[in-house]
N, C-alpha and C positions, 0 to 999 in steps of 0.2 A: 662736329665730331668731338667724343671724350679726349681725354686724356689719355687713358686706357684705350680706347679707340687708334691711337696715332701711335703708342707704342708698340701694340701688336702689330701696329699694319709695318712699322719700322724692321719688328726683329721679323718678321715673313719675310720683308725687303731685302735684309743683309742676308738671310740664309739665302733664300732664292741666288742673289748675287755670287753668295761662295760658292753654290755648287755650279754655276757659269761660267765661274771666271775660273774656276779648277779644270772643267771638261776644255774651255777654248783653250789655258794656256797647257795641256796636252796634243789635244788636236794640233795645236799650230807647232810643238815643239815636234810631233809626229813628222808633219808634212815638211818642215826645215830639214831635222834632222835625221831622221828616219828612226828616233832611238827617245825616249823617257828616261831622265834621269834621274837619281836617286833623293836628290832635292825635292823633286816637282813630286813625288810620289810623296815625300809625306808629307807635302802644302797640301794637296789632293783627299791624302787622309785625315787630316786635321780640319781641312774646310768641308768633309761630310760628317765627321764626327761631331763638328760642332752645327752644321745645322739640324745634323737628325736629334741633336741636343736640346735643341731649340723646337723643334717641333714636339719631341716626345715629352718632354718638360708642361709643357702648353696643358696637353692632352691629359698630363698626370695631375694634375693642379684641378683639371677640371672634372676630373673622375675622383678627386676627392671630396671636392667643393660638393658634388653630387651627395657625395655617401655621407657628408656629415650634416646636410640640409634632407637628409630621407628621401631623396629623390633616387628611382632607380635609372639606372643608363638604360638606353634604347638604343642599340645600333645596330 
């Protein structure tokens, strides 16, 4: 494996993780305490904000890397 290889697969790894560990520790503050608090909601927000960051970032990088090597996108 690259180098670049091990760091994408890293920054998938932590996002996948934040948006995990943001659903369980709702779910479980759910079923405790029957109520979401205002803390956990913007852990929640901040840990999708930063993996759709991470995702959508990826995606930008590579629809540019496309448009300046002449290649067009296919999706």
């Amino acid at each position: 494996m690259e180098n670049t290889d091990r760091f994408k697969l890293s920054q998938y790894a932590s996002a996948l993780l934040l948006i995990v560990s943001s659903i369980g520790l709702v779910a479980y503050q759910v079923v405790m305490i029957d109520d979401v608090s205002g803390g956990l909601l913007v852990y929640v927000a901040q840990a999708f904000l930063l993996a759709a960051s991470i995702f959508g970032l990826d995606y930008y990088v590579k629809l540019l890397t496309r448009k300046i090597n002449g290649k067009h996108p296919t999706v």
